[in-house]
MMTF fields as JSON, N, C-alpha, C and O atoms, coordinates in Angstrom:
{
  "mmtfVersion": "1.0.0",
  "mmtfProducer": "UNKNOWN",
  "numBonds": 259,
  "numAtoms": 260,
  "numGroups": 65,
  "numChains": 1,
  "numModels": 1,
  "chainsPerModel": [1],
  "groupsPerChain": [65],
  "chainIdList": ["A"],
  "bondAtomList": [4, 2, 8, 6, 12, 10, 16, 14, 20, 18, 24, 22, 28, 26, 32, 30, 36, 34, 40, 38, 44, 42, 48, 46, 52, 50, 56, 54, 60, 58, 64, 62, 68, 66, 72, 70, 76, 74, 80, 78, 84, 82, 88, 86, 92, 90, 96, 94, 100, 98, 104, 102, 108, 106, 112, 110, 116, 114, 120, 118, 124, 122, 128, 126, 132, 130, 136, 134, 140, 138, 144, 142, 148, 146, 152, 150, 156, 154, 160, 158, 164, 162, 168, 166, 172, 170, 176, 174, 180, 178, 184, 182, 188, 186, 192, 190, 196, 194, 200, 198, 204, 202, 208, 206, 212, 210, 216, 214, 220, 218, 224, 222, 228, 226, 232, 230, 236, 234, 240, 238, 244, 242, 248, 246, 252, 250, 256, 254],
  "bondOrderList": [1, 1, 1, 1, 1, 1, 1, 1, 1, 1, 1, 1, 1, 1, 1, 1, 1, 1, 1, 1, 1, 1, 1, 1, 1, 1, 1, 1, 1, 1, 1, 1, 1, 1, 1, 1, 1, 1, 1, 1, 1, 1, 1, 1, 1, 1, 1, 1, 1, 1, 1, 1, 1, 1, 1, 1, 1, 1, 1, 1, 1, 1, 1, 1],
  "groupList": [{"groupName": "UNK", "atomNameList": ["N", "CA", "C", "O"], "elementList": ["N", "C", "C", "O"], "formalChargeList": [0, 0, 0, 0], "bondAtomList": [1, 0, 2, 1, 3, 2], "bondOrderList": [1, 1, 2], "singleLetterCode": "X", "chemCompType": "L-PEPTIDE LINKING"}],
  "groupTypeList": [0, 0, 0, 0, 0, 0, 0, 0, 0, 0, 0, 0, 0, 0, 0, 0, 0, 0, 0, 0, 0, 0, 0, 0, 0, 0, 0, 0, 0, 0, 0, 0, 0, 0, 0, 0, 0, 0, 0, 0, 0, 0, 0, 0, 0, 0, 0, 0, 0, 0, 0, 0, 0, 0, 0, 0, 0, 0, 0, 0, 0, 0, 0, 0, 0],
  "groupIdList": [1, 2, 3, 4, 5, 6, 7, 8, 9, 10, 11, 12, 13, 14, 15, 16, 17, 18, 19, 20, 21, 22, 23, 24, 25, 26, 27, 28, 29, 30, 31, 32, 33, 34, 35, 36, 37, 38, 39, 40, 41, 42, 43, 44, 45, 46, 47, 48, 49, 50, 51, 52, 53, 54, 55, 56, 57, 58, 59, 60, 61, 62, 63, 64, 65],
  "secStructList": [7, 3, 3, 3, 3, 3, 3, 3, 6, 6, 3, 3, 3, 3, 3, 3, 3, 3, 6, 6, 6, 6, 3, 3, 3, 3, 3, 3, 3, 3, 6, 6, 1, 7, 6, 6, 6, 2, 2, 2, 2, 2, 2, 2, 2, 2, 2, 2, 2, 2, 2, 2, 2, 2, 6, 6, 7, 7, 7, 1, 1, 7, 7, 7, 7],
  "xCoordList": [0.842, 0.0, 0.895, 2.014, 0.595, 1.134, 0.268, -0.915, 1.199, 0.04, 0.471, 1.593, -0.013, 0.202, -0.229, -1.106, 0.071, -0.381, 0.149, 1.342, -0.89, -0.711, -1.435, -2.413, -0.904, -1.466, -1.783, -0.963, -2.894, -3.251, -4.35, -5.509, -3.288, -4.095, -3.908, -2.949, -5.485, -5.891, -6.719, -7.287, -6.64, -6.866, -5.508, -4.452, -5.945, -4.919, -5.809, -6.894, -5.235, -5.401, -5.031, -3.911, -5.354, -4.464, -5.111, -6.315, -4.139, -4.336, -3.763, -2.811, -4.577, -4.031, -4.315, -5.407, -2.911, -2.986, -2.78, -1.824, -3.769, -3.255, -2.365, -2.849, -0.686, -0.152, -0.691, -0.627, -1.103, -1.63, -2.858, -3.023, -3.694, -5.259, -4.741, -5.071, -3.892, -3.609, -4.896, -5.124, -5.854, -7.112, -6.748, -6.318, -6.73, -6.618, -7.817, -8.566, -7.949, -9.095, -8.366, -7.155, -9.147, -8.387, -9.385, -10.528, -8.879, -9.951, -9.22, -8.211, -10.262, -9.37, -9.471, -9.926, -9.253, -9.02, -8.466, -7.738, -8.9, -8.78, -7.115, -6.854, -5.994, -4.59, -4.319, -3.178, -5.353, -4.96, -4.811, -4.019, -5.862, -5.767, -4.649, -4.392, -3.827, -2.878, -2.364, -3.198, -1.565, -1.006, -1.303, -1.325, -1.528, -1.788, -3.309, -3.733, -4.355, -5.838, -6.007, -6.645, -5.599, -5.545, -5.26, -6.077, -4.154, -3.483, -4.48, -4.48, -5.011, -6.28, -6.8, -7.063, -7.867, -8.929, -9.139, -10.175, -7.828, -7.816, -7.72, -8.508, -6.297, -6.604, -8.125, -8.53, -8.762, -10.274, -10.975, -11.683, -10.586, -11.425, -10.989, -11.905, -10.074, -9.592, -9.519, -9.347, -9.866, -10.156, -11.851, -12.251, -12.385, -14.148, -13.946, -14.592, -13.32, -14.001, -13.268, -13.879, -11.697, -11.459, -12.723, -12.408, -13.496, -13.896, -15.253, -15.71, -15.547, -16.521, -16.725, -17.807, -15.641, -14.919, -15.12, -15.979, -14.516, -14.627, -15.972, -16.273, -16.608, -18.273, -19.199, -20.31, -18.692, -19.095, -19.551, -20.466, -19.323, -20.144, -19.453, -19.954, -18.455, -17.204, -18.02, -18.036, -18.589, -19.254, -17.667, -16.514, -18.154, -17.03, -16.271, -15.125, -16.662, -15.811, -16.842, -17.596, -16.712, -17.587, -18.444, -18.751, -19.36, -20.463, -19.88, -19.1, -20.671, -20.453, -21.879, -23.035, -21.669, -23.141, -23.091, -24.127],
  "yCoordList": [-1.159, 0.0, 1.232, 1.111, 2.172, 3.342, 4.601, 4.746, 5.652, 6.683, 8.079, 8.445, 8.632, 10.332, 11.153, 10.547, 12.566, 13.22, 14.61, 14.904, 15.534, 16.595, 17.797, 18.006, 18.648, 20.027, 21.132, 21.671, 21.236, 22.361, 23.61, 23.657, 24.37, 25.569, 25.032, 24.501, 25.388, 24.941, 23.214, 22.643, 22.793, 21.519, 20.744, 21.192, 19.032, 18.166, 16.972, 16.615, 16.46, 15.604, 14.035, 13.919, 12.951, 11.801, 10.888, 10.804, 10.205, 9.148, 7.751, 7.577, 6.832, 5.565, 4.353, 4.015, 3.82, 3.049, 1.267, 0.756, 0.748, -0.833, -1.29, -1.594, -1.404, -1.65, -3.105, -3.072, -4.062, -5.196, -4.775, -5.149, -4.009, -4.01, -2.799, -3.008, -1.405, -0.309, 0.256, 1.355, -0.068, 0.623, 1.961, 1.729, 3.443, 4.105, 5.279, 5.906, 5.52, 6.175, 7.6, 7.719, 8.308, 9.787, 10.033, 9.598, 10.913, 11.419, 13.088, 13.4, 14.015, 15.856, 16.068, 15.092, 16.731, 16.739, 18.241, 18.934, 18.449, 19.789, 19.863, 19.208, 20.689, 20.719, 20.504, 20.05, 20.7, 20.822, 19.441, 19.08, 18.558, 17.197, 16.111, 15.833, 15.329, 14.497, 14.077, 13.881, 13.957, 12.789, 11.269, 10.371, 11.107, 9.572, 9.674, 8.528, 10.532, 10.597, 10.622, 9.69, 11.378, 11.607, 10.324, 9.552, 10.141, 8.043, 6.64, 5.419, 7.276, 6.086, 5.839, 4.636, 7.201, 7.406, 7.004, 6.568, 7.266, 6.679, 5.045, 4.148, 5.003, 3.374, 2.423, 1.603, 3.231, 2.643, 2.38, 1.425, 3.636, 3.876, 2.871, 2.421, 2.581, 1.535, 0.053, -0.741, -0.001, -1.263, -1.627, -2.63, -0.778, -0.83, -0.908, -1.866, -0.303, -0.093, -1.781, -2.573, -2.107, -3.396, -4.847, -6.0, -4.736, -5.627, -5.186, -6.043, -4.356, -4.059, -4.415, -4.617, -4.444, -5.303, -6.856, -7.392, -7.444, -8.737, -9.229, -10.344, -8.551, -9.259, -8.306, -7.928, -7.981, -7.769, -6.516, -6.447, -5.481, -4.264, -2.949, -1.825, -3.26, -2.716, -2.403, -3.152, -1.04, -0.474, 0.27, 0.246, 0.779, 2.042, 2.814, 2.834, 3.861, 4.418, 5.215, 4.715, 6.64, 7.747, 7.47, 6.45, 8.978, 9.199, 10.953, 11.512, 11.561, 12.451, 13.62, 13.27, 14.759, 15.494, 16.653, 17.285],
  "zCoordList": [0.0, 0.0, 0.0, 0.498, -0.406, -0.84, -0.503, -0.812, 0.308, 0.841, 0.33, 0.681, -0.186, -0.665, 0.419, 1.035, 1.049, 1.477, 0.848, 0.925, 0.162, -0.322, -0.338, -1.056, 0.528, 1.471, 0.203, -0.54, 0.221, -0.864, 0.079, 0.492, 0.067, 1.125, 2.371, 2.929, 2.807, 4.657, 4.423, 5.355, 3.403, 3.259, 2.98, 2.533, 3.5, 2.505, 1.856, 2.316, 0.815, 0.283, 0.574, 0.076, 1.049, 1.253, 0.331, 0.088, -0.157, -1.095, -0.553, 0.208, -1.136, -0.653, -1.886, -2.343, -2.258, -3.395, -2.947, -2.364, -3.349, -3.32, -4.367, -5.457, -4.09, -4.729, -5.82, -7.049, -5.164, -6.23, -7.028, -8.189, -6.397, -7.539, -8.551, -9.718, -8.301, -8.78, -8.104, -8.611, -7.134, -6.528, -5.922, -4.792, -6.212, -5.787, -4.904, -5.654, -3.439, -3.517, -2.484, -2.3, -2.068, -1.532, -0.788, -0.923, 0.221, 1.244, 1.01, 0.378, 1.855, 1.683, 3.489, 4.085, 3.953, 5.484, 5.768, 5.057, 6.716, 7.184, 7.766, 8.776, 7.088, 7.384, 8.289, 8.378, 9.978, 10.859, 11.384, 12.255, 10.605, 11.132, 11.332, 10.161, 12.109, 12.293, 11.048, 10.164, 10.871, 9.48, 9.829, 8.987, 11.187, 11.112, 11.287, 11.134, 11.543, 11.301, 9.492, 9.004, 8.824, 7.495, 7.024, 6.521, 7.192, 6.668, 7.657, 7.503, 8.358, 8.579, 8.442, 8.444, 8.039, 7.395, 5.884, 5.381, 5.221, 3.724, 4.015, 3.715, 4.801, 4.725, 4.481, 3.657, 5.992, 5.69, 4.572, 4.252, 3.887, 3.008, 1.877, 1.188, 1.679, 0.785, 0.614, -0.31, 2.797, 2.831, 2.283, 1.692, 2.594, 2.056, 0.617, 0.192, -0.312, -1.557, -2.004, -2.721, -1.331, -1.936, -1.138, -1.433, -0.587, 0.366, -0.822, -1.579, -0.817, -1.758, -3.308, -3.859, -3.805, -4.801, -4.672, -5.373, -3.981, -3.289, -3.345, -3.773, -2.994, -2.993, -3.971, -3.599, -5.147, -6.188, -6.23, -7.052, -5.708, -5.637, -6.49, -6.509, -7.042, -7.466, -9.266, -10.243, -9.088, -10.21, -10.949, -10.519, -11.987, -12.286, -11.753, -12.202, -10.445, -9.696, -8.786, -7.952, -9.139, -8.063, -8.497, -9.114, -8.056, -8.327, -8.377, -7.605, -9.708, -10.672, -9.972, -10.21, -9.261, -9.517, -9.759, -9.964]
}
């Protein structure tokens, strides 16, 4: 797994990549927040969308509005 964190303004960006699927998903977080709250929170988030995958739920990607 592979984690980005990239501060744009008073926000950051964290990314988190599954090196085997190439599954990449990102969370944005308020600058002030921890680097290890920011990198947990993505983790999570990556463990859901691959577990979500796993039991078939794994559409195209977002949702667009």
């Amino acid at each position: 797994m592979y984690l980005e964190i990239v501060q744009m303004g008073n926000v950051c960006r964290c990314s988190a990549i599954d090196a085997r699927t190439n599954i990449e998903v990102s969370i944005v977080a308020p600058a002030t927040y921890s680097r290890y709250t920011m990198e947990q929170n993505a983790i999570r988030k990556l463990r859901r969308v691959l577990e979500q995958r796993e039991q078939g739920g794994g559409g195209s990607g977002g949702t667009v509005a």
